[in-house]
N, CA, C and O atoms as a GROMACS GRO file, in nm:
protein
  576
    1UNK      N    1  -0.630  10.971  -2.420
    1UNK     CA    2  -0.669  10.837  -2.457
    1UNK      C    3  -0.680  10.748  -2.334
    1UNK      O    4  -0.781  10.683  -2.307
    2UNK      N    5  -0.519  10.751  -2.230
    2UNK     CA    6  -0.593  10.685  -2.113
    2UNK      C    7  -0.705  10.685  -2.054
    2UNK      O    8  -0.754  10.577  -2.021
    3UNK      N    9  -0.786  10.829  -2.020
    3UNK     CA   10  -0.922  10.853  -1.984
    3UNK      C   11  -1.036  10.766  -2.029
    3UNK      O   12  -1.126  10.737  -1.951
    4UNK      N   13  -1.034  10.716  -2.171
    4UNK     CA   14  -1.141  10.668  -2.217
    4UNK      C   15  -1.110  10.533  -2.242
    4UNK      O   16  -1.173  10.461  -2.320
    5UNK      N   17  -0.991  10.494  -2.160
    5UNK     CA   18  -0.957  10.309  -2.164
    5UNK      C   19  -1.024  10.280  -2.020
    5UNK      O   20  -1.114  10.208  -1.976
    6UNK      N   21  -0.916  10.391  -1.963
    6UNK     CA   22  -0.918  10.375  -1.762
    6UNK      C   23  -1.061  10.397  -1.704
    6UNK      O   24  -1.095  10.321  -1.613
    7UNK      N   25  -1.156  10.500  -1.750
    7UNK     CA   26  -1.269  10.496  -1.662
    7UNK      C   27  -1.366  10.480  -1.788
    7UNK      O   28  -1.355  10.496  -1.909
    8UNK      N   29  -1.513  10.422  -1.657
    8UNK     CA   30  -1.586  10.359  -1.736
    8UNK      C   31  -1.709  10.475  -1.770
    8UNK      O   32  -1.724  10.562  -1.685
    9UNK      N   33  -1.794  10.479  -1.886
    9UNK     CA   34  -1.871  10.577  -1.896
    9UNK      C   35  -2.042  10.581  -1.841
    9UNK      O   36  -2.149  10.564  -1.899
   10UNK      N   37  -2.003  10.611  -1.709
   10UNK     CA   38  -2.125  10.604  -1.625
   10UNK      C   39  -2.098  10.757  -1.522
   10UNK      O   40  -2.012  10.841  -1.546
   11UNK      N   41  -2.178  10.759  -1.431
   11UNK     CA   42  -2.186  10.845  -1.330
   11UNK      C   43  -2.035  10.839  -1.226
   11UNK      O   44  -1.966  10.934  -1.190
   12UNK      N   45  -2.015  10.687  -1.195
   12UNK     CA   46  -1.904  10.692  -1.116
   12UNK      C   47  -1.764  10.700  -1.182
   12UNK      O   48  -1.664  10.719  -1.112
   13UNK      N   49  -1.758  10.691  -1.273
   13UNK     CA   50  -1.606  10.666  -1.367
   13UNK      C   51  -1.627  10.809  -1.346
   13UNK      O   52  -1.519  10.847  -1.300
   14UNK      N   53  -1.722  10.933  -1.356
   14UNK     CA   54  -1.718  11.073  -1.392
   14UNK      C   55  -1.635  11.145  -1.239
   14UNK      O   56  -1.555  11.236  -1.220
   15UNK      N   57  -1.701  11.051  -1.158
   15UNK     CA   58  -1.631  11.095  -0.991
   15UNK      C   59  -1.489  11.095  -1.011
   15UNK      O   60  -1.404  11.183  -1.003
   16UNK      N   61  -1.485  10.970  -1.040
   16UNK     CA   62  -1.334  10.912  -1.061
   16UNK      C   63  -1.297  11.014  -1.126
   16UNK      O   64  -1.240  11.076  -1.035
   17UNK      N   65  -1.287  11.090  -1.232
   17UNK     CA   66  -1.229  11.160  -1.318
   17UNK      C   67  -1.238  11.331  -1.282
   17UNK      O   68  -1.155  11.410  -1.326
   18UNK      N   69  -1.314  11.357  -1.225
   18UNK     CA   70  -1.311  11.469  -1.154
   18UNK      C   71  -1.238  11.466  -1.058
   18UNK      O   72  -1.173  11.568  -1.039
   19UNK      N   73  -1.220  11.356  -0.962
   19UNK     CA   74  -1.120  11.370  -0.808
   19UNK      C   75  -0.989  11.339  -0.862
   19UNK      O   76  -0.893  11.337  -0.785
   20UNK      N   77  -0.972  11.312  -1.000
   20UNK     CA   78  -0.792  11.316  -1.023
   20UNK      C   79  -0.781  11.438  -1.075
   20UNK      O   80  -0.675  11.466  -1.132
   21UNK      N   81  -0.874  11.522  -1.068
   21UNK     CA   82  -0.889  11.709  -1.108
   21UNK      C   83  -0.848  11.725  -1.013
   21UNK      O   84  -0.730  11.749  -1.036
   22UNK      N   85  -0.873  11.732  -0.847
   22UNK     CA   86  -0.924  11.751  -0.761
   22UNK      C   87  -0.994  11.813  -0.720
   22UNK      O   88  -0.974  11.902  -0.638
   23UNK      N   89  -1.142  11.763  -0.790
   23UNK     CA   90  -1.283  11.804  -0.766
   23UNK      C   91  -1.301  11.691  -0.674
   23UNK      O   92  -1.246  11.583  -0.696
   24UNK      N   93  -1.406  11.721  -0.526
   24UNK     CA   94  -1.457  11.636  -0.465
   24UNK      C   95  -1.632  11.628  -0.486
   24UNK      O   96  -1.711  11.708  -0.436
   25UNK      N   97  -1.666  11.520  -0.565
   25UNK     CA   98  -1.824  11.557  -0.580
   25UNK      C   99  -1.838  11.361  -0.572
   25UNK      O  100  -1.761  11.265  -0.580
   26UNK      N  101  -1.987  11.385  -0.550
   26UNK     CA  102  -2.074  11.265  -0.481
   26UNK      C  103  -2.154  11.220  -0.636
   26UNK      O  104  -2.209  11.299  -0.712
   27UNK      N  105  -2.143  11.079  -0.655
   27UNK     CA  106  -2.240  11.038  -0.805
   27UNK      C  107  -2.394  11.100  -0.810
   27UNK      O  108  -2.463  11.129  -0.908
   28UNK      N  109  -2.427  11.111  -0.636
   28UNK     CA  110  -2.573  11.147  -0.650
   28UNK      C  111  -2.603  11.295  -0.686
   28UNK      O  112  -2.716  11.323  -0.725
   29UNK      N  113  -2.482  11.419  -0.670
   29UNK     CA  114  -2.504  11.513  -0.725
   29UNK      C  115  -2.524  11.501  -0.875
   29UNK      O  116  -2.620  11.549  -0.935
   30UNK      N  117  -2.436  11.442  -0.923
   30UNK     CA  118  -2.426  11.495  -1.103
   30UNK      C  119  -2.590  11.378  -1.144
   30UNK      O  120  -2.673  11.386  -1.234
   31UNK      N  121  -2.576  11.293  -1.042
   31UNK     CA  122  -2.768  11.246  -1.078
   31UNK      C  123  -2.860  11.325  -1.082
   31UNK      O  124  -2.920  11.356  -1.185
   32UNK      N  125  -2.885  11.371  -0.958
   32UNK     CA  126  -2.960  11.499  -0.939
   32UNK      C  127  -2.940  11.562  -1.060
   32UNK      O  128  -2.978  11.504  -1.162
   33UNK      N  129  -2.893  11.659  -1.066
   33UNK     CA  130  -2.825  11.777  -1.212
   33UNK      C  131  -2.873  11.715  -1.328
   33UNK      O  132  -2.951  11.773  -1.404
   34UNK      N  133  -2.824  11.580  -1.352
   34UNK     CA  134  -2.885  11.517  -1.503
   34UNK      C  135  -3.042  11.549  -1.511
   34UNK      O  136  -3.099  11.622  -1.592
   35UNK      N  137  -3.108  11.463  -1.389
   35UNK     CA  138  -3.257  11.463  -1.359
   35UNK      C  139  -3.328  11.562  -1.382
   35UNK      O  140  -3.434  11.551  -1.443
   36UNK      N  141  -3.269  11.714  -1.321
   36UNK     CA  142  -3.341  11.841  -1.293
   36UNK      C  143  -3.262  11.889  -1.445
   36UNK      O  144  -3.333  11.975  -1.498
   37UNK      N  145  -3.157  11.863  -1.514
   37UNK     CA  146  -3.192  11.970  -1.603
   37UNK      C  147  -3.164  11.883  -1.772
   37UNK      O  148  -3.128  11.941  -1.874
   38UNK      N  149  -3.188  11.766  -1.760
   38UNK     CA  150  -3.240  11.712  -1.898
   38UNK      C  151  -3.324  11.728  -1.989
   38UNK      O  152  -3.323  11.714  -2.111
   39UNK      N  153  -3.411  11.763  -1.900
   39UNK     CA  154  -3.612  11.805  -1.969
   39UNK      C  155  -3.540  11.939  -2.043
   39UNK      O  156  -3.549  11.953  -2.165
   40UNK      N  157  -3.492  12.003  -1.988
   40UNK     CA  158  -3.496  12.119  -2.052
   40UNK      C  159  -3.360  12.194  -2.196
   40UNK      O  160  -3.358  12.283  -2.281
   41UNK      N  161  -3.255  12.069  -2.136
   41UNK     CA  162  -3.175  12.016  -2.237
   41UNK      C  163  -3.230  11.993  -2.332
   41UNK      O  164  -3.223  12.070  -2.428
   42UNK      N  165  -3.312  11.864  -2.334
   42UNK     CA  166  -3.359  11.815  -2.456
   42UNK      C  167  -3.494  11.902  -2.487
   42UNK      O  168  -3.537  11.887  -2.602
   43UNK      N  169  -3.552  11.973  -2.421
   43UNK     CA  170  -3.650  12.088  -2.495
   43UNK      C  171  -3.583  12.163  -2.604
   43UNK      O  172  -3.635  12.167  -2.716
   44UNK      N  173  -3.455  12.229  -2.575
   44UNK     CA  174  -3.375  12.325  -2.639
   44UNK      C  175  -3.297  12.270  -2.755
   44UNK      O  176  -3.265  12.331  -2.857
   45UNK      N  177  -3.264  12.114  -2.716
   45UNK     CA  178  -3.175  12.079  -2.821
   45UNK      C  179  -3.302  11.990  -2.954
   45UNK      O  180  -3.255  11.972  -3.066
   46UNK      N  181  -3.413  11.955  -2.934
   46UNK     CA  182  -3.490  11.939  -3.046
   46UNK      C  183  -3.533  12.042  -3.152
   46UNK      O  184  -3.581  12.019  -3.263
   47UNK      N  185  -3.499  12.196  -3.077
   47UNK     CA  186  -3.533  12.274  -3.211
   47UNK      C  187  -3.435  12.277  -3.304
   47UNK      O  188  -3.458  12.331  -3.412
   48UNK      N  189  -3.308  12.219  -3.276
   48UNK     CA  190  -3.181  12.190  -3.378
   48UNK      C  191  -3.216  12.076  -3.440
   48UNK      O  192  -3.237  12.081  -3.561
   49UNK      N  193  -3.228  11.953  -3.370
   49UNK     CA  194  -3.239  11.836  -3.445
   49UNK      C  195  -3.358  11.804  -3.510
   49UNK      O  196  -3.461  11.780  -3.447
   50UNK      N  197  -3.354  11.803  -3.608
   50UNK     CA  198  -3.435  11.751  -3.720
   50UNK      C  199  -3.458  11.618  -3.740
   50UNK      O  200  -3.370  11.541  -3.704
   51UNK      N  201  -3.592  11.558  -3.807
   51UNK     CA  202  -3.568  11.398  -3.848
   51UNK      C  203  -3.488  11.380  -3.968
   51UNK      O  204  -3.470  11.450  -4.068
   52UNK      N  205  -3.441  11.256  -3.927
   52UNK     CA  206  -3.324  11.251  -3.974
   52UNK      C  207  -3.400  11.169  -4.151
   52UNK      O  208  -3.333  11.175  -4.254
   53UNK      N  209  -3.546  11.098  -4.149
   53UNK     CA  210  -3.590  11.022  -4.261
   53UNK      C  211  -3.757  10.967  -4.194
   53UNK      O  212  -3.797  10.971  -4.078
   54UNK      N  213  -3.814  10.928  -4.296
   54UNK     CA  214  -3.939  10.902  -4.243
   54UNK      C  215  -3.966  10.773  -4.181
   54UNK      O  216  -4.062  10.754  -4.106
   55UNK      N  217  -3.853  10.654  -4.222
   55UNK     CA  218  -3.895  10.539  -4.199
   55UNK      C  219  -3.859  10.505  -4.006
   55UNK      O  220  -3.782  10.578  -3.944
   56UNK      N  221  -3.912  10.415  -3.958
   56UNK     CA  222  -3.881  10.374  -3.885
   56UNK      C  223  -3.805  10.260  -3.838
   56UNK      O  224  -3.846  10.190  -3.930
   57UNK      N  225  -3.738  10.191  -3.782
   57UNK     CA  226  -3.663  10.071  -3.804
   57UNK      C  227  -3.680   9.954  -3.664
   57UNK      O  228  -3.701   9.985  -3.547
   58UNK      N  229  -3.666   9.847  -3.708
   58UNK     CA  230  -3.702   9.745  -3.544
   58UNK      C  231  -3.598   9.709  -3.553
   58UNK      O  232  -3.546   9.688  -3.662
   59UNK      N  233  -3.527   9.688  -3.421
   59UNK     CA  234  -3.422   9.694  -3.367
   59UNK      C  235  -3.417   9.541  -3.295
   59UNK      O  236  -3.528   9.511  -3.251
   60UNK      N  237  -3.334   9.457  -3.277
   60UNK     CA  238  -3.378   9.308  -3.210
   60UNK      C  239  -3.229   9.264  -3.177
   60UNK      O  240  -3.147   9.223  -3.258
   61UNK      N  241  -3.218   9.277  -3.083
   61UNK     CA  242  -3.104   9.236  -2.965
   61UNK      C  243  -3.125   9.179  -2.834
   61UNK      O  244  -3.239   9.140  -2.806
   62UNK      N  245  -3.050   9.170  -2.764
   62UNK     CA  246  -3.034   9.075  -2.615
   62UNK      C  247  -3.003   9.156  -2.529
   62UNK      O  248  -2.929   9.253  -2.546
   63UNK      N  249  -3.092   9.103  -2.363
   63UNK     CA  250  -2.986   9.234  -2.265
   63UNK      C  251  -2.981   9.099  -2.165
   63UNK      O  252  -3.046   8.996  -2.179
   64UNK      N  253  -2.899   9.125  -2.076
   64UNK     CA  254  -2.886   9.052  -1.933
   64UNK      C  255  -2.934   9.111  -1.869
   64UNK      O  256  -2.910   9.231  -1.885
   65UNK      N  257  -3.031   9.076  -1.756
   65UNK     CA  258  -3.120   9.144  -1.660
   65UNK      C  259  -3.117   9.006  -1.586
   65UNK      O  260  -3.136   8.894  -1.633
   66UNK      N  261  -3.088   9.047  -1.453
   66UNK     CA  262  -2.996   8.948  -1.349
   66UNK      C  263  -2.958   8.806  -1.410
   66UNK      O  264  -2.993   8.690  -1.385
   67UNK      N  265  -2.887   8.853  -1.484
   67UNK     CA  266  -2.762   8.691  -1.533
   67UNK      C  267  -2.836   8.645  -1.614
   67UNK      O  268  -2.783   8.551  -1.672
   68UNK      N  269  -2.989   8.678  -1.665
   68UNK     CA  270  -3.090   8.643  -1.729
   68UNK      C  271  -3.110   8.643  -1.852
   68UNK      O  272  -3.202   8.723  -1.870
   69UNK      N  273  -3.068   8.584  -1.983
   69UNK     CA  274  -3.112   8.631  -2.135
   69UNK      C  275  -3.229   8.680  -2.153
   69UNK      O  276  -3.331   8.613  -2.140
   70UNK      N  277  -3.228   8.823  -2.190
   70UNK     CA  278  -3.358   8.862  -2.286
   70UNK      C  279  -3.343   8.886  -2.378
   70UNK      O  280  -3.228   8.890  -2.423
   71UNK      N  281  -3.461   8.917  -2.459
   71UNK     CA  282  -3.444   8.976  -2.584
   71UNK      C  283  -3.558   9.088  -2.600
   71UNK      O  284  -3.674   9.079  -2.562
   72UNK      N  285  -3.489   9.212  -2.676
   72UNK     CA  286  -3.556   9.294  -2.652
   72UNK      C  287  -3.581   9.401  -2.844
   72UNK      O  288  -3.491   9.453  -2.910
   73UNK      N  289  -3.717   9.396  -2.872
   73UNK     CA  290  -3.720   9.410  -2.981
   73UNK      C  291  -3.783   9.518  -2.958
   73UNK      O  292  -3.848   9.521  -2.854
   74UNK      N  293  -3.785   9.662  -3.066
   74UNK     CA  294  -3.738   9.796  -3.022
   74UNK      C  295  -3.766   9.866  -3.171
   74UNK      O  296  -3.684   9.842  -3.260
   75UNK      N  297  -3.883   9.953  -3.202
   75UNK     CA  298  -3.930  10.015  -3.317
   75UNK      C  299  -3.864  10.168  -3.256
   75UNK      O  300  -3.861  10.220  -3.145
   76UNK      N  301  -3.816  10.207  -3.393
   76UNK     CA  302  -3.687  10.335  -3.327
   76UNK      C  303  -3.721  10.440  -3.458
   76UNK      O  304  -3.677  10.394  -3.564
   77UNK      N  305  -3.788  10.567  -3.472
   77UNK     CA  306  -3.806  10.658  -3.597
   77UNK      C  307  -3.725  10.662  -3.656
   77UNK      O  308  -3.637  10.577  -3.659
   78UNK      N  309  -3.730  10.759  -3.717
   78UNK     CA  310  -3.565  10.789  -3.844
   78UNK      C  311  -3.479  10.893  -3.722
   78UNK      O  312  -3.358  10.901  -3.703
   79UNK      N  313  -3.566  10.949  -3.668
   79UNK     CA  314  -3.448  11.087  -3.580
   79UNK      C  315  -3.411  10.928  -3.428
   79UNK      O  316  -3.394  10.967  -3.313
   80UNK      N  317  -3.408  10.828  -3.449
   80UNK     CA  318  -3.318  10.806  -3.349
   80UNK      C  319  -3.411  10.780  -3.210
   80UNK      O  320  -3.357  10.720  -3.118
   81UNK      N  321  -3.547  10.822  -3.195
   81UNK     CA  322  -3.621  10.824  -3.070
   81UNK      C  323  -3.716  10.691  -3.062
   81UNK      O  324  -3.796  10.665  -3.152
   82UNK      N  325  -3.700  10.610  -2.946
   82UNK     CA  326  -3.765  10.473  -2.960
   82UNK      C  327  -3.955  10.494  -2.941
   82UNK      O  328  -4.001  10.560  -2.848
   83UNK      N  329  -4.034  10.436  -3.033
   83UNK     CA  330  -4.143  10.432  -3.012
   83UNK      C  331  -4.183  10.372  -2.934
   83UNK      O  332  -4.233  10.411  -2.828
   84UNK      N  333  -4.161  10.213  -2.991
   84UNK     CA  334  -4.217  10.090  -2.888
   84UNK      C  335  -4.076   9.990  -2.907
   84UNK      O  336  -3.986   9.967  -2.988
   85UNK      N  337  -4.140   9.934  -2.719
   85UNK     CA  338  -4.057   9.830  -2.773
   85UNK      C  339  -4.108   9.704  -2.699
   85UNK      O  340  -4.223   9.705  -2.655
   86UNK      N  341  -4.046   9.618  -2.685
   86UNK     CA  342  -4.101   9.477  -2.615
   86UNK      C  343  -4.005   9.389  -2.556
   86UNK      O  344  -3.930   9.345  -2.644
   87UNK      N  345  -3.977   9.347  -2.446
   87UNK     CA  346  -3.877   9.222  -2.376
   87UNK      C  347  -3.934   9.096  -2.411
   87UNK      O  348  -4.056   9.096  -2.430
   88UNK      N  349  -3.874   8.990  -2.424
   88UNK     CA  350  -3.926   8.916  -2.415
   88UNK      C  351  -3.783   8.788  -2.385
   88UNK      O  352  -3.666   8.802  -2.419
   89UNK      N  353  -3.843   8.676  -2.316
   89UNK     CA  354  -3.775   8.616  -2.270
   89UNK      C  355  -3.725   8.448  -2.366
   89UNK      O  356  -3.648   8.359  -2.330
   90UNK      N  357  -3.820   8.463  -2.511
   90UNK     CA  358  -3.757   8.410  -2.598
   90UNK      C  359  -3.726   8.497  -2.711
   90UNK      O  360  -3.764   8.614  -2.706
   91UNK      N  361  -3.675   8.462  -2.793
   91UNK     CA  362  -3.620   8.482  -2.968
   91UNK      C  363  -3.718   8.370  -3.069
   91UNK      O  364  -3.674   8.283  -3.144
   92UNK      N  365  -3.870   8.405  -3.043
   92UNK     CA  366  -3.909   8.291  -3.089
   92UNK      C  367  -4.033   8.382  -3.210
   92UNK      O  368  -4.039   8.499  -3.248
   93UNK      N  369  -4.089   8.299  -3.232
   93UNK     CA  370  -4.241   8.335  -3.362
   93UNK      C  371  -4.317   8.408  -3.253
   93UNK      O  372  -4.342   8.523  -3.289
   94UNK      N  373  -4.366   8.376  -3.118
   94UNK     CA  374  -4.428   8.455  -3.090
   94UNK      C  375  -4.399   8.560  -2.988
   94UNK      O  376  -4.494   8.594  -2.917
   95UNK      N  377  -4.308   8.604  -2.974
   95UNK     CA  378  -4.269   8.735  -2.988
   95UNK      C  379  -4.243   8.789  -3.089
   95UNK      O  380  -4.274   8.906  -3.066
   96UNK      N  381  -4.201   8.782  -3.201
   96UNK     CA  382  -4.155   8.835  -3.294
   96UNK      C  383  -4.359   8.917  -3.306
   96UNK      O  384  -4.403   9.032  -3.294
   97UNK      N  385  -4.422   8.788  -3.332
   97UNK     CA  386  -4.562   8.817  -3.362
   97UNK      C  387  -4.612   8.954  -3.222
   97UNK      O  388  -4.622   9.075  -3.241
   98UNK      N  389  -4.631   8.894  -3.120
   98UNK     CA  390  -4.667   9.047  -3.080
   98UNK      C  391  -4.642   9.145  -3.097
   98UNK      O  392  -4.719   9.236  -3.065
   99UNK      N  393  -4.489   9.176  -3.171
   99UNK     CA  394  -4.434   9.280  -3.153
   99UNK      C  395  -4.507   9.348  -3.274
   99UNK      O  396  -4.575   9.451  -3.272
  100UNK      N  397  -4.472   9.249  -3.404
  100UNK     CA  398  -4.540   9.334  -3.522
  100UNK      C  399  -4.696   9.301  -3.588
  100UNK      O  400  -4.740   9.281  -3.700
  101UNK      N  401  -4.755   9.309  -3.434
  101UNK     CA  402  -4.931   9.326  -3.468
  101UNK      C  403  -4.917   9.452  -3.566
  101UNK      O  404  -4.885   9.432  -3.683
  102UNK      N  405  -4.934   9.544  -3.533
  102UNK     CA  406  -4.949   9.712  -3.608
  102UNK      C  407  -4.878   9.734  -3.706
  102UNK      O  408  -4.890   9.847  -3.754
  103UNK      N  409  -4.784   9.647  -3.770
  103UNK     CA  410  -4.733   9.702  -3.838
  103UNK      C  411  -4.761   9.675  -4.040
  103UNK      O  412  -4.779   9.567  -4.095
  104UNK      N  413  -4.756   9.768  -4.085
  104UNK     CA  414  -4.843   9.810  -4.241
  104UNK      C  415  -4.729   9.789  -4.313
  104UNK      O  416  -4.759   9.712  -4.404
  105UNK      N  417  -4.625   9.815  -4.317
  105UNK     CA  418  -4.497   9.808  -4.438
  105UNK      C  419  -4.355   9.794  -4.362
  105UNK      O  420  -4.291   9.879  -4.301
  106UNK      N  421  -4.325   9.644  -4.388
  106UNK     CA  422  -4.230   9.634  -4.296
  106UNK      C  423  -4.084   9.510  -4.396
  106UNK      O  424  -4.100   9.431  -4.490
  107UNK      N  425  -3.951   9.551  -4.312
  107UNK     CA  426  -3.849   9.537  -4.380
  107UNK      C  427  -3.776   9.448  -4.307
  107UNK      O  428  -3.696   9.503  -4.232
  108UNK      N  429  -3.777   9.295  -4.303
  108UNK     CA  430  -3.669   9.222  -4.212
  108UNK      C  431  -3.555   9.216  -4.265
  108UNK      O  432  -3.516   9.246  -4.378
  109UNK      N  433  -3.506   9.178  -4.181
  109UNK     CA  434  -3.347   9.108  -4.190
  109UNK      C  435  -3.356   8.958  -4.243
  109UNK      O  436  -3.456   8.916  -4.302
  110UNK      N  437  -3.250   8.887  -4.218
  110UNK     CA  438  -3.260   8.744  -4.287
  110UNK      C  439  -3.317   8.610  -4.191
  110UNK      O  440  -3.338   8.495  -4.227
  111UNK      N  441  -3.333   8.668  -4.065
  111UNK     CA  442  -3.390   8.534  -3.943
  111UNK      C  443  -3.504   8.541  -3.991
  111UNK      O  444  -3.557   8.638  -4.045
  112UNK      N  445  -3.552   8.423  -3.971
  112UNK     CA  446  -3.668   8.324  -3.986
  112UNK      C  447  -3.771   8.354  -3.947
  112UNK      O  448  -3.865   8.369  -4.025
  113UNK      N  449  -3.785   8.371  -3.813
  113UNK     CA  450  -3.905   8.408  -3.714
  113UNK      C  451  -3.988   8.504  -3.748
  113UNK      O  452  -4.110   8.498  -3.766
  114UNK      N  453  -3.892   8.621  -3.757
  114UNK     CA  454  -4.028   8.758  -3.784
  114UNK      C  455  -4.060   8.695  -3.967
  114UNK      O  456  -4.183   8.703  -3.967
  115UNK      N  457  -4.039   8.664  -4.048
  115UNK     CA  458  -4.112   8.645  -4.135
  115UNK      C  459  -4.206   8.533  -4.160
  115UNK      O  460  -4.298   8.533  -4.241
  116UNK      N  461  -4.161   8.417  -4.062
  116UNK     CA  462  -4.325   8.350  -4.051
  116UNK      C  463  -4.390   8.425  -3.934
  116UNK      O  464  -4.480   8.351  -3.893
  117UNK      N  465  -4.386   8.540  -3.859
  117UNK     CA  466  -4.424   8.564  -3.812
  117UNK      C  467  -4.596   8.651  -3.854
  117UNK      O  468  -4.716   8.658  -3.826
  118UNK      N  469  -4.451   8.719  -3.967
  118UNK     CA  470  -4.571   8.869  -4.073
  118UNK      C  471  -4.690   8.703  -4.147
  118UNK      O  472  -4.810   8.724  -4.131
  119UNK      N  473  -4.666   8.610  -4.192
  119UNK     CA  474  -4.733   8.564  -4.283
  119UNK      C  475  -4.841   8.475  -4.193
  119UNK      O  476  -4.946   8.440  -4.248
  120UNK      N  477  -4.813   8.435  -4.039
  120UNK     CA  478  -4.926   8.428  -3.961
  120UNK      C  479  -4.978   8.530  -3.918
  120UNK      O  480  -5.069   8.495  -3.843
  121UNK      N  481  -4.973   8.631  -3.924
  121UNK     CA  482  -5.068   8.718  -3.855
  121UNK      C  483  -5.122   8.761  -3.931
  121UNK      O  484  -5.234   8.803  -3.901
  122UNK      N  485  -5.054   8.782  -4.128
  122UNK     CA  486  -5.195   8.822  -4.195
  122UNK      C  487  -5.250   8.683  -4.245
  122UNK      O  488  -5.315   8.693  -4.349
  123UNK      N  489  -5.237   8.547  -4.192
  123UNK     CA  490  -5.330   8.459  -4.234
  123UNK      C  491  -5.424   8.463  -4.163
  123UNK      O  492  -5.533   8.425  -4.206
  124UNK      N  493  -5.409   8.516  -4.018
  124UNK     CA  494  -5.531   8.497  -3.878
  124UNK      C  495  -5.555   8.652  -3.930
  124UNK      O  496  -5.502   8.718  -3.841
  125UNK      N  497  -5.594   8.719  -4.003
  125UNK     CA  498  -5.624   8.869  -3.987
  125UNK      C  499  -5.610   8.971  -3.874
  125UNK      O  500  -5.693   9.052  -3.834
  126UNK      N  501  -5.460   8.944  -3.823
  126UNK     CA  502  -5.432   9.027  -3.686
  126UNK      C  503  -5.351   9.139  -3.779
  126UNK      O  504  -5.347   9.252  -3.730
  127UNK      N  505  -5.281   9.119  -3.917
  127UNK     CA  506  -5.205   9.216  -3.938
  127UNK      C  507  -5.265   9.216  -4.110
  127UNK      O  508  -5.253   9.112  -4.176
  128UNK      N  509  -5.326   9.336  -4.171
  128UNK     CA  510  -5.370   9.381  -4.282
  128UNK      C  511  -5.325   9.277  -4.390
  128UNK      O  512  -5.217   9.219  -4.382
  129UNK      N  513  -5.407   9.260  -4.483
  129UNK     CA  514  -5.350   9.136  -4.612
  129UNK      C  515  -5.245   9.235  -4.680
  129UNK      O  516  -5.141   9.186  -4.724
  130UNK      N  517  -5.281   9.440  -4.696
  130UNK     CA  518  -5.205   9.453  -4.789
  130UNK      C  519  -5.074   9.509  -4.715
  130UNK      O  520  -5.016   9.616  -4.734
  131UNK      N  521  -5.044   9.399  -4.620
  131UNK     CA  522  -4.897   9.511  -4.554
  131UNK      C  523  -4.839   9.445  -4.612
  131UNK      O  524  -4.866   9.328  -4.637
  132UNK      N  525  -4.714   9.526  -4.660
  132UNK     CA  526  -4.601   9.476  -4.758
  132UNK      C  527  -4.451   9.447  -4.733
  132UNK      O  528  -4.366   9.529  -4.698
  133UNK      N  529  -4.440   9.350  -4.751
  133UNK     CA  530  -4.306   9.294  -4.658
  133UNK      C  531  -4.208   9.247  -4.778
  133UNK      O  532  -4.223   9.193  -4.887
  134UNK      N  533  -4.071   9.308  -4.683
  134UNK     CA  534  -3.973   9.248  -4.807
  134UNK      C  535  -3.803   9.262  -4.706
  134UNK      O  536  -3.752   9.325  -4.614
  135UNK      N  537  -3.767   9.119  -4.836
  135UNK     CA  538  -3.633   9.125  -4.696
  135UNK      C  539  -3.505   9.186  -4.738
  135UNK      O  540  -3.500   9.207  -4.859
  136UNK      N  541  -3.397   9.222  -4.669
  136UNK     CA  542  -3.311   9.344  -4.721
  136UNK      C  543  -3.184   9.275  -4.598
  136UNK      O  544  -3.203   9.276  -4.476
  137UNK      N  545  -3.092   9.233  -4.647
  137UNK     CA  546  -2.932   9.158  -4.590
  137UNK      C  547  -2.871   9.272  -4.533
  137UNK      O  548  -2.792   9.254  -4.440
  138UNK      N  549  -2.900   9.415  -4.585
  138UNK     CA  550  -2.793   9.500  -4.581
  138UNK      C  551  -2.881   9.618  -4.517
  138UNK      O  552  -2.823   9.727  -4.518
  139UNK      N  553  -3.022   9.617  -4.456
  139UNK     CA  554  -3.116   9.691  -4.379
  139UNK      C  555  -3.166   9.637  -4.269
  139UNK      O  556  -3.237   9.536  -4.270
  140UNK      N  557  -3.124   9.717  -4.143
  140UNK     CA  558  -3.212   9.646  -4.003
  140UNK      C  559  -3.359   9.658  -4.012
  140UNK      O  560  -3.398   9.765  -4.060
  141UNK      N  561  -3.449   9.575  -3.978
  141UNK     CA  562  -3.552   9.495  -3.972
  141UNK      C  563  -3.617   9.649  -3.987
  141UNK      O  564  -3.537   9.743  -3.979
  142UNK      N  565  -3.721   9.671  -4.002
  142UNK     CA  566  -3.769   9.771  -4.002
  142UNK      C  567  -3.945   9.787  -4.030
  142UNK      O  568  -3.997   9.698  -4.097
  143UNK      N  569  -4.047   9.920  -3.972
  143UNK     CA  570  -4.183   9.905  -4.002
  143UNK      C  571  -4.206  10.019  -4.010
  143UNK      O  572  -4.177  10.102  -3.925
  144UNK      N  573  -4.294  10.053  -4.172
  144UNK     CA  574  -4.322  10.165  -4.224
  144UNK      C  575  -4.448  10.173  -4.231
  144UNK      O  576  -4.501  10.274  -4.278
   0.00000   0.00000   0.00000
């Protein structure tokens, strides 16, 4: 349990935790190693994983990028793998709107924005009259 209070879960917490083995290794090796053998990790490990459902879901959170608020809204399949996504430097109608130009059957949450968002874009005919929208308290935002 100390292990997973005391170091942090990145490349260097892994140094850290190997040299109280007393393994001596450099962060840029186990970089390297990730780099050169991920592709082929995840080649091998998709013939196990299956999708997990058909729908897809939009994802809408914040990152700091130098001390900076963003917001970053994020269309993610049912197996977990991100399609699209978008930064943007407000939480406003029009981001919400670029994000869901394309989208045909879609599921918000309870904020405001993306749903005057869906009802301007099919008033300007940027997004189909028959995409079908509906809101769900207890489902992340989502486009089917």
């Amino acid at each position: 349990m100390r292990r997973y209070l005391r170091f942090k879960p990145n490349v260097r917490g892994l140094v850290e935790m190997m040299a109280e083995r007393g393994l001596s290794i450099a962060h840029t090796t186990i970089t390297g190693r990730v780099q050169r053998y991920a592709p082929e990790f995840e080649k091998r490990w998709r013939r196990f994983a299956g999708a997990v459902g058909r729908s897809s879901r939009v994802d809408e959170t914040y990152l700091k990028i130098r001390g900076k608020r963003f917001y970053r809204y994020r269309a993610v399949i049912g197996a977990g793998r991100t399609v699209d996504f978008r930064v943007s430097a407000k939480r406003d109608l029009a981001a919400a709107e670029a994000f869901l130009r394309e989208a045909i059957k879609i599921t918000l949450d309870g904020y405001a924005a993306p749903h005057r968002a869906v009802r301007e874009l099919k008033a300007d005919g940027s997004l189909p009259a028959d995409a079908k929208l509906r809101s769900s308290r207890y489902l992340n935002s989502r486009i089917i």
